[in-house]
C-alpha positions as CSV (number, residue, x, y, z in Angstrom):
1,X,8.6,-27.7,10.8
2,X,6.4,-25.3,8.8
3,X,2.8,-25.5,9.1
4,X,1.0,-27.4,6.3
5,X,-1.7,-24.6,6.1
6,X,1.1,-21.7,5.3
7,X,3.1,-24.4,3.3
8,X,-0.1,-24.7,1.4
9,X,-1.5,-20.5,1.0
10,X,1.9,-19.7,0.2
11,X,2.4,-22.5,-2.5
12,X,-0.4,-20.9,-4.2
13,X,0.3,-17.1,-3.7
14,X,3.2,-18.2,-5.2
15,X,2.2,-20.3,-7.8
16,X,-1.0,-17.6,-9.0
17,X,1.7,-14.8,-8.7
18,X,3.6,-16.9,-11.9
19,X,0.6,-17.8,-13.5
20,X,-0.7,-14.3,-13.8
21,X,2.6,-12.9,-14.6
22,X,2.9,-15.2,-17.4
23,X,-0.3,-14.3,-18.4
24,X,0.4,-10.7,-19.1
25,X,2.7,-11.3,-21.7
26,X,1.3,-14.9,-23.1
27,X,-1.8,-15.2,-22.0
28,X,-2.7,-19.0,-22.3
29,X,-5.2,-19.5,-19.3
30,X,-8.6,-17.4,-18.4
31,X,-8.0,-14.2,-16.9
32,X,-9.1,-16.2,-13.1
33,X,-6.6,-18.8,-13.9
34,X,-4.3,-17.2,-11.4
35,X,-6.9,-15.4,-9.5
36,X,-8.4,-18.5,-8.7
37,X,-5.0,-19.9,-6.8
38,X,-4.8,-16.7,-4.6
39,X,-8.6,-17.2,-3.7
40,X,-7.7,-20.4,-2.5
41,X,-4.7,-19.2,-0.4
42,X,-7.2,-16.3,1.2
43,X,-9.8,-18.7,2.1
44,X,-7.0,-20.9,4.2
45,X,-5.3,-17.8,5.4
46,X,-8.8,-16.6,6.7
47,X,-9.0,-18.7,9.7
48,X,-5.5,-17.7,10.8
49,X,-6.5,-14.1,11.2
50,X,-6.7,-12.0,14.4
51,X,-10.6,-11.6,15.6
52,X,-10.8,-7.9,14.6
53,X,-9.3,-8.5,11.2
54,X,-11.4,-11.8,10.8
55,X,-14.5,-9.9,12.0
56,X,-14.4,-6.8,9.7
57,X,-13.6,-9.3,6.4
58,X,-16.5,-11.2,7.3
59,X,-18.2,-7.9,7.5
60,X,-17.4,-6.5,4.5
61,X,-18.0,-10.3,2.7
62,X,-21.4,-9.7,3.8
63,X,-22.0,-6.2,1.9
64,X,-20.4,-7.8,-0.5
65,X,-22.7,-10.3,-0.5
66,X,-25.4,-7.5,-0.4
67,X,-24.4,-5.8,-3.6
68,X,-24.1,-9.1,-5.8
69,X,-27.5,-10.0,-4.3
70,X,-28.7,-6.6,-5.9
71,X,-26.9,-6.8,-9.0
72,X,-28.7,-10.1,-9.5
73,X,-32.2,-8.9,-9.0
74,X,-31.3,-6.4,-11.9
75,X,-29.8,-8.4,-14.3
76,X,-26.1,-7.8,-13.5
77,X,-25.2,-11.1,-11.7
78,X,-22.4,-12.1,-14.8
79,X,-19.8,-9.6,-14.1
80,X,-19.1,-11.2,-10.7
81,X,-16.5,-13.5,-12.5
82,X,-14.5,-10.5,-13.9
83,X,-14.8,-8.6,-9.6
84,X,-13.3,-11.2,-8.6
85,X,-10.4,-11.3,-9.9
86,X,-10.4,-7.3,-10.7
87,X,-7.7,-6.7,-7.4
88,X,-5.0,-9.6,-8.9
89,X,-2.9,-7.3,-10.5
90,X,-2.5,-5.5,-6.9
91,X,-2.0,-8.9,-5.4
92,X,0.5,-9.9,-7.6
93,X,2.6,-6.4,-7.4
94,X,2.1,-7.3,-3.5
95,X,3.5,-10.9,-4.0
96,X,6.5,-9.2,-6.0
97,X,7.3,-6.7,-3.3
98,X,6.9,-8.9,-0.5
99,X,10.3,-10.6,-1.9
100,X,12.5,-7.5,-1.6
101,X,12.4,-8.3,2.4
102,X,15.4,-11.2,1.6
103,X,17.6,-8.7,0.5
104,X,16.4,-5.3,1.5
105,X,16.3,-4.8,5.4
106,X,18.6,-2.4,6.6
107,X,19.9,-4.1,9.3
108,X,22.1,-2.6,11.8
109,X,24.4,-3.8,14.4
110,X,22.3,-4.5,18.0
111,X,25.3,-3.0,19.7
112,X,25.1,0.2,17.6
113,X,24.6,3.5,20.4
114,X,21.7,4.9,19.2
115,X,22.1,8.3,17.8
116,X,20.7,11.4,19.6
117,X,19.0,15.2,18.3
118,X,18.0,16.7,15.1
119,X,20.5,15.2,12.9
120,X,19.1,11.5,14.3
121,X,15.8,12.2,13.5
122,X,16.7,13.5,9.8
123,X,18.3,10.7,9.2
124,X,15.5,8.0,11.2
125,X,13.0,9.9,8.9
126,X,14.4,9.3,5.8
127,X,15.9,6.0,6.4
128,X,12.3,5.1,7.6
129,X,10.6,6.8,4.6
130,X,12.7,5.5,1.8
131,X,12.9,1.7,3.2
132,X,9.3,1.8,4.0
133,X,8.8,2.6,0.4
134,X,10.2,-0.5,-1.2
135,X,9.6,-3.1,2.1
136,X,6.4,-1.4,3.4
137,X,5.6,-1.8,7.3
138,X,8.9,-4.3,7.5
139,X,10.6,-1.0,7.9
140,X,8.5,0.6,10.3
141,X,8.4,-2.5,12.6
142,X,12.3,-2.8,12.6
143,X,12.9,0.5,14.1
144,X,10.0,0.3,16.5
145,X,11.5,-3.1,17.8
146,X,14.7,-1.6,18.0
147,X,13.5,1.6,20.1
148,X,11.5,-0.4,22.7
149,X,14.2,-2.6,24.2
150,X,15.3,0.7,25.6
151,X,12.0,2.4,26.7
152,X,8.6,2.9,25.0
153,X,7.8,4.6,22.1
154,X,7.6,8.5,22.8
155,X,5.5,11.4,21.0
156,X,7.9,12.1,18.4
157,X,8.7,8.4,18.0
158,X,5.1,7.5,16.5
159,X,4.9,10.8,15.0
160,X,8.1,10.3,12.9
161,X,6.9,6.3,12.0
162,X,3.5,7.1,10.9
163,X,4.5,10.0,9.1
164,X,7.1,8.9,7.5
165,X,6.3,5.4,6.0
166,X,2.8,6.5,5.1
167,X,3.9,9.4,3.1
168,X,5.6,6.6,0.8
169,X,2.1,5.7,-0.3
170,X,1.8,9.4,-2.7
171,X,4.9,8.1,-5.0
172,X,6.5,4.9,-4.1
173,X,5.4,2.2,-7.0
174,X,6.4,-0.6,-4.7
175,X,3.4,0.6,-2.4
176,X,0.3,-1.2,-2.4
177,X,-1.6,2.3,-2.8
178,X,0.2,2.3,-6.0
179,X,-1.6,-0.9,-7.2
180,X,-4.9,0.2,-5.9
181,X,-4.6,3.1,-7.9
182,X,-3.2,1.8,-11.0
183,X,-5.7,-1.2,-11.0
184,X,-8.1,1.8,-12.4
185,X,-5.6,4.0,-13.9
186,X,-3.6,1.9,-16.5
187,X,-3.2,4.9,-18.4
188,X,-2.1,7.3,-16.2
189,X,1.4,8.8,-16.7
190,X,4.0,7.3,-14.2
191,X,6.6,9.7,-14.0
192,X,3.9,12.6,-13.2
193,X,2.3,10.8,-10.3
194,X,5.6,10.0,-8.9
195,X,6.8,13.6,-9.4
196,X,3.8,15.0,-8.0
197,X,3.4,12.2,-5.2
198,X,7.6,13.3,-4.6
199,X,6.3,17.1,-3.3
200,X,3.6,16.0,-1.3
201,X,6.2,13.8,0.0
202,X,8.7,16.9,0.5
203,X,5.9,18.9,2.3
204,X,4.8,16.2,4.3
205,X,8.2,15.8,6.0
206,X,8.4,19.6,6.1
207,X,5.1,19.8,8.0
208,X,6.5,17.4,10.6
209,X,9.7,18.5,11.1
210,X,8.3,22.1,11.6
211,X,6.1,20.9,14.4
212,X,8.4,19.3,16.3
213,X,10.7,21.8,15.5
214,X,7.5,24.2,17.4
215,X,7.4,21.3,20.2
216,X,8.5,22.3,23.5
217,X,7.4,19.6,26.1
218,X,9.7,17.0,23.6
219,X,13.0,18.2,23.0
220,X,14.0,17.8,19.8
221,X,17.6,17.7,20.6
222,X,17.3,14.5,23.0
223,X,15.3,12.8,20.1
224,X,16.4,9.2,19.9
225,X,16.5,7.8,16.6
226,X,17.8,5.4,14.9
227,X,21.4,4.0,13.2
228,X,20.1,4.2,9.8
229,X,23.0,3.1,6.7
230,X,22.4,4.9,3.7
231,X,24.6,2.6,1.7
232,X,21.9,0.1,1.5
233,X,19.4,2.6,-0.3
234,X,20.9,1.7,-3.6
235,X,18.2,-0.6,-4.0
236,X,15.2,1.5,-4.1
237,X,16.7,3.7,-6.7
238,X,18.1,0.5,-9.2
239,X,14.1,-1.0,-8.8
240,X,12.9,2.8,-9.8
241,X,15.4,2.6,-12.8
242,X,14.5,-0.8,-13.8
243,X,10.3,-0.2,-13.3
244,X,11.0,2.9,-15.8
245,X,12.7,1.1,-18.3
246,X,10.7,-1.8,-18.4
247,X,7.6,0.7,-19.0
248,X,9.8,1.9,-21.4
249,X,9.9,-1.1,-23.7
250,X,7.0,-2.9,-22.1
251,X,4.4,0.2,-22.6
252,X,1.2,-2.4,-23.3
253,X,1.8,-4.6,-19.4
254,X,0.4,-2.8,-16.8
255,X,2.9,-0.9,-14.5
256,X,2.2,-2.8,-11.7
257,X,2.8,-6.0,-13.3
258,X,6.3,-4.9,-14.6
259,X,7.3,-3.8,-10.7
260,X,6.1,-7.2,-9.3
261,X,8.6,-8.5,-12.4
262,X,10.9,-6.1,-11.3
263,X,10.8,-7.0,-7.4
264,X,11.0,-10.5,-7.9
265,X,14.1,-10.4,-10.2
266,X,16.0,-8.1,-8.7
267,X,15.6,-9.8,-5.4
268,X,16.4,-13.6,-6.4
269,X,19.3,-12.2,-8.3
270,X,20.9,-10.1,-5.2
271,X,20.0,-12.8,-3.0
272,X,21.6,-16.0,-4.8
273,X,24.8,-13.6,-5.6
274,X,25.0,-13.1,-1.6
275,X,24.1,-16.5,-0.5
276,X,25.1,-19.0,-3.4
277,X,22.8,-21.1,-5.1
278,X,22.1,-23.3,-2.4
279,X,21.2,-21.2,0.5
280,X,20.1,-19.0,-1.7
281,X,17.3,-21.2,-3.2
282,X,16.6,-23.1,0.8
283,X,16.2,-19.4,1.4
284,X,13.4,-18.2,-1.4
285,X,11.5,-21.6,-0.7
286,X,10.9,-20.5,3.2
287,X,10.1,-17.0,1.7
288,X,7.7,-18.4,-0.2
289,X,6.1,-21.0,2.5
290,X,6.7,-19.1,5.7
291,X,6.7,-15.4,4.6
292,X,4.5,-14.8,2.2
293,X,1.4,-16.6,3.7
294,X,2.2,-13.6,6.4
295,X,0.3,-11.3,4.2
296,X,-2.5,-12.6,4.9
297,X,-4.1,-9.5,6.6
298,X,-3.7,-7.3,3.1
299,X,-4.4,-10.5,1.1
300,X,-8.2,-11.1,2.7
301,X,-8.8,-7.5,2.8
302,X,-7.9,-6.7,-1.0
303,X,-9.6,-9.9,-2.1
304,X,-12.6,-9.1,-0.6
305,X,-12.4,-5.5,-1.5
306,X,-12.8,-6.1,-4.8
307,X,-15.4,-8.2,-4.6
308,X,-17.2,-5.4,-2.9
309,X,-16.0,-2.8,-5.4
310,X,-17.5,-4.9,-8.2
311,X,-20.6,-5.3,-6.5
312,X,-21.5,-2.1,-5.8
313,X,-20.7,-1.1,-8.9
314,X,-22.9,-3.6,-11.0
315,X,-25.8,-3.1,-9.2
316,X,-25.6,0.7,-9.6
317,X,-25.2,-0.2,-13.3
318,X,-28.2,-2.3,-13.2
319,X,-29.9,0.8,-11.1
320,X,-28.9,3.1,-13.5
321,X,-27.1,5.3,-10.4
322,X,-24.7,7.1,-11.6
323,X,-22.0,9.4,-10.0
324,X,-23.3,12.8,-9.2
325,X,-20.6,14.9,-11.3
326,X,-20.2,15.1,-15.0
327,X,-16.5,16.4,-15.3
328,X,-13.1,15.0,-13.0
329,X,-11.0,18.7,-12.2
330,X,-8.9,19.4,-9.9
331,X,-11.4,20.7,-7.7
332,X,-13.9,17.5,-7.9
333,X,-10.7,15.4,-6.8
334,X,-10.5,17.2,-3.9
335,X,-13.9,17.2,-2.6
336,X,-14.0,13.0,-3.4
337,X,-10.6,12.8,-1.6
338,X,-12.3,14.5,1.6
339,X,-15.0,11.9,1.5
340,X,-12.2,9.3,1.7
341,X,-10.7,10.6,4.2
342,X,-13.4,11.0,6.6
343,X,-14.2,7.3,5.6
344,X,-10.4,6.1,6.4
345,X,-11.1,8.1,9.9
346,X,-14.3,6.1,10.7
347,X,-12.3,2.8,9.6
348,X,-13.0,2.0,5.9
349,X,-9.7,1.6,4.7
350,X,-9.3,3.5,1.6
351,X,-8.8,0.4,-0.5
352,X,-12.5,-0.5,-0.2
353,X,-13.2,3.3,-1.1
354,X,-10.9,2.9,-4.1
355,X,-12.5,0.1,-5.4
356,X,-15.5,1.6,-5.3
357,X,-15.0,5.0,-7.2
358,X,-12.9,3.1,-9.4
359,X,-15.9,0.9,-10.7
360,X,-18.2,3.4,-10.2
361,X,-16.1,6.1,-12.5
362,X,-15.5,4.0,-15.4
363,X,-18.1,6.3,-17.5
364,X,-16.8,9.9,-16.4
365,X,-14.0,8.8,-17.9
366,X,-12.0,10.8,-15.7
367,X,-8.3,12.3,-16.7
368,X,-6.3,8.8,-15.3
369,X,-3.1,11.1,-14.0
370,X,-5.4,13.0,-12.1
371,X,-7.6,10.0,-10.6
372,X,-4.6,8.2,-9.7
373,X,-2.6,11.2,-7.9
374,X,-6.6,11.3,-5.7
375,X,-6.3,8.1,-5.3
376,X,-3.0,8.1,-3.9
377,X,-3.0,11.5,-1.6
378,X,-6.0,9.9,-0.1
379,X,-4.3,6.7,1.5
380,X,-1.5,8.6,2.2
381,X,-3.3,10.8,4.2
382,X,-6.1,8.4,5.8
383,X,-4.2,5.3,6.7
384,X,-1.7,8.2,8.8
385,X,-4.6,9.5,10.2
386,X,-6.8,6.4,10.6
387,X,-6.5,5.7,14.6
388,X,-7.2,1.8,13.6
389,X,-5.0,1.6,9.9
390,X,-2.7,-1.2,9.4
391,X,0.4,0.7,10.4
392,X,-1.5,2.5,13.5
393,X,-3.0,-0.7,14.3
394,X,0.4,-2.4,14.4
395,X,2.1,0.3,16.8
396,X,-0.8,0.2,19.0
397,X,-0.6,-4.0,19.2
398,X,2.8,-4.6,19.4
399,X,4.3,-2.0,21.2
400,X,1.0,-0.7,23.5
401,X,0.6,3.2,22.1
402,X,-2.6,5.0,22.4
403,X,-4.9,4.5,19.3
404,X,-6.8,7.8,20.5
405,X,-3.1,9.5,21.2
406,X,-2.0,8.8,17.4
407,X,-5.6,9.7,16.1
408,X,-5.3,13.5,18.2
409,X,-1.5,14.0,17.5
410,X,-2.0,13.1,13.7
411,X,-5.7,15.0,12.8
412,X,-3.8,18.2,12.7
413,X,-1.4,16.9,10.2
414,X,-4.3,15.3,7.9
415,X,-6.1,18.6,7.7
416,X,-2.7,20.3,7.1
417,X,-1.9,17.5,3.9
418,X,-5.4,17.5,3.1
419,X,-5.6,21.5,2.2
420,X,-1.8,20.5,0.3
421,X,-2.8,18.0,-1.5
422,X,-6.1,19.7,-2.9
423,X,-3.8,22.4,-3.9
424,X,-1.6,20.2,-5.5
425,X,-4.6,18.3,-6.9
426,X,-5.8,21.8,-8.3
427,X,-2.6,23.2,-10.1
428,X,-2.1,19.5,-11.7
429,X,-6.0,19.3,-13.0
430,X,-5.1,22.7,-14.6
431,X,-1.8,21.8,-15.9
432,X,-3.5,18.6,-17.6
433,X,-6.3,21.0,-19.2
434,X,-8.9,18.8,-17.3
């Protein structure tokens, strides 16, 4: 029996996801039309949060709060309508994504030995990387389950799932850093930020596999890992393909509208080709009432962090505050993205800082390549880093691993990334002529 409640949310995720969609190509409702429906599905999901979670939205609902009280006093109060609905493109690319889980999990056979040394962590690195970059933490979670029926997660266990799903976040469209970013940066060339997001990728798994390489009190050779099949990765690369094309003949619908598209299609069409039309249509309906209200987490915090972002950023407008800097280089992206990281390590996701600078840097009129590489370096590297991000967070509840022991093993790494990225960050600032 499913739950009325999540029945209900995830009627109207589903129904707001449709209603925007529709919207972007024949727009015959107000721009909260669809924004209004996933609103109502966060305001039910609310009271099914954890504490913590339900502690820091009502937190960040009061700043929120805050900064629309401000903007009021200075005349600003009538852009609240557009801040609330300024994160639904994200939401909606999230909705779209979430959908890939009915056809995308690699799943392997429970009887499977579980492979051993260097070769097994290669391969658990990339199987974990590339699936975590089309069904986010799904992938991570499925390894992690798998590993601790035998023993608890080790060193280089939580090293290799931290590293390598979050690195995901620098190219991987299907990544909701990708529609934080975009949300700002419409404009910004997609097959540069994935090319440049694909080395920082590259380095990042070079950096790791160099220091456990170094590590001596873990053997690398009695690595566990995991019985990853390769043959199931045709999926990320026919979504790529199909997100290009359809930018391709699409160019006026925002990217991250065209991948939700893209997800969603691709998914219902593997699925019913698998399943028939029956099951394959009892299936999607569950999806829809059980699964996605299980977003909830990303759905309050998103909602809300637009809200924020919009707030803040009218009633420095109405302030007349502007951002300290009058020109967006290379080296100006790297300073901000230090900012952002120290506030990822302190626990402000860098969603809420994205929101923020994104408002806030509207008149610098920043190059949009540029701002949305910063943009997506910086959650790659904060939400590894972050002792209490979503991915750490989950290891540390579900499986019992030391929030400070994730937080000391991966602050060398950050700074490592961090001083890569700001190079990377430099050379493409250049390259744009910014």
């Amino acid at each position: 029996m499913i739950p009325l409640a999540s029945a209900v949310a995830g009627a109207a995720l589903f129904l707001g996801f449709v209603i925007s969609v529709v919207n972007a190509f024949m727009p015959f409702l107000p721009h909260w039309g669809g924004a209004s429906l996933v609103w109502f599905a966060g305001l039910i999901l609310f009271f099914d949060l954890k504490k913590l979670q339900r502690n820091t939205i009502l937190l960040i609902s009061l700043l929120a709060c805050l900064s629309w009280l401000v903007a009021w006093s200075v005349g600003k109060f009538d852009e609240i309508v557009d801040a609330m609905s300024v994160n639904q493109a994200m939401i909606v690319m999230l909705v779209g994504v979430q959908f890939l889980q009915l056809v995308a999990l690699p799943v392997s056979d429970d009887q499977e030995t579980l492979p051993m040394g260097k070769r097994a962590f290669l391969k658990t690195y990339l199987g974990v990387h590339f699936f975590g970059s089309v069904i986010n933490l799904s992938a991570v979670l499925l390894v992690a389950d798998r590993w601790v029926r035998d023993a608890p997660l080790l060193k280089n266990q939580q090293k290799l799932l931290t590293r390598a799903f979050t690195s995901a976040a620098s190219w991987s469209p299907f990544f909701a850093a990708f529609a934080a970013a975009f949300v700002f940066t419409p404009d910004a060339s997609l097959s540069l930020v994935i090319s440049v997001g694909l080395i920082m990728t590259i380095i990042a798994f070079l950096v790791t596999w160099l220091e456990v390489l170094k590590d001596k009190k873990n053997d690398i050779t009695k690595f566990i890992g995991y019985p990853v099949h390769f043959d199931a990765l045709w999926l990320p690369v026919v979504l790529v393909i199909f997100v290009f094309f359809a930018h391709y003949f699409f160019p006026s619908i925002k990217v991250i509208i065209l991948i939700a598209i893209c997800a969603l299609l691709v998914s219902v069409s593997v699925l019913l080709a698998r399943r028939g039309m029956d099951e394959g249509l009892d299936q999607f309906k569950d999806h829809v009432l059980i699964k996605l209200p299980q977003m909830k987490n990303e759905l309050t915090l998103f909602l809300i962090a637009g809200a924020l972002g919009g707030g803040i950023a009218a009633a420095m407008e109405g302030l007349a505050i502007t951002i300290p800097v009058d020109h967006f280089d290379g080296f100006v992206a790297s300073g901000i993205m230090f900012f952002i990281l120290i506030l990822a390590i302190i626990g402000i996701h860098p969603v809420i800082s994205i929101a923020v600078l994104g408002h806030w840097m509207v008149d610098l009129q920043a190059n949009q390549s540029l701002l949305a590489m910063m943009f997506l370096m910086s959650w790659a590297i904060g939400v590894a880093s972050s002792p209490i991000s979503g991915v750490n967070l989950a290891l540390q509840g579900r499986y019992g691993v030391s929030g400070l022991a994730i937080f000391r093993w991966n602050l060398a790494y950050a700074i490592k990334m961090y001083l890569v990225a700001s190079i990377l960050l430099i050379m493409s600032g250049y390259l744009l002529g910014v």
